[in-house]
N, C-alpha and C positions, 0 to 999 in steps of 0.2 A: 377956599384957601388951599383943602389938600389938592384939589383936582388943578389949582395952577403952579403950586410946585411940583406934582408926578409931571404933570407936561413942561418944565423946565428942565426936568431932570430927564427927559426922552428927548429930547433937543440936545441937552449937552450929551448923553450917551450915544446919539446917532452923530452926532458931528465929530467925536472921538473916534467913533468905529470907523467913520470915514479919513480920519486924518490917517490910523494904524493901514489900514486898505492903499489909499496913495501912497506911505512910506514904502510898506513892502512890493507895491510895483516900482517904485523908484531904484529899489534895489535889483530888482530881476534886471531891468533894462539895463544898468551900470554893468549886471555882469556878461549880459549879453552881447554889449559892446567891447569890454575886453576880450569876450572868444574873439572877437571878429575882429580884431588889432591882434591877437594871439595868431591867428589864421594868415593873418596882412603879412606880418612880420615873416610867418614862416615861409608863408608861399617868394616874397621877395628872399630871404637866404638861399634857400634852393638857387633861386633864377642866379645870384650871383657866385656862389659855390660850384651851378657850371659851366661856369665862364672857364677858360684853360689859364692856365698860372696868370694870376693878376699880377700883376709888378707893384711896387712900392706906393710911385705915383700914383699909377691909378684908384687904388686903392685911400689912398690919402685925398682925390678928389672925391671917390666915392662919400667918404666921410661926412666933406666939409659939403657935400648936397646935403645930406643926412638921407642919404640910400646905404649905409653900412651900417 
């Protein structure tokens, strides 16, 4: 009887330890992908910042692509 609850109880303590394990990679990867939309983003500002005086319009179709 003790030896099939210790072994109950190492099943749910290893199935936990692997839930905690996938949460915290699920987290690294979320923030990994925001660098890299943080990076997207900036690298496209730049490209549009040196463009020579955008005008109005342009600028307003810029938008409505969603490149601004």
């Amino acid at each position: 009887m003790k030896m099939i609850l210790l072994a109950c109880g190492a099943v749910i303590l290893s199935a936990y330890g692997g839930y905690l394990y996938g949460k915290s990679r699920a987290q690294t990867q979320i923030v990994e992908k925001q660098v890299e939309v943080i990076k997207y983003v900036a690298q496209k500002r730049a490209k549009i910042q040196a463009r020579p005086n955008a005008s109005r319009t342009e600028l307003l179709e810029l938008m409505r692509k969603g490149e601004l």
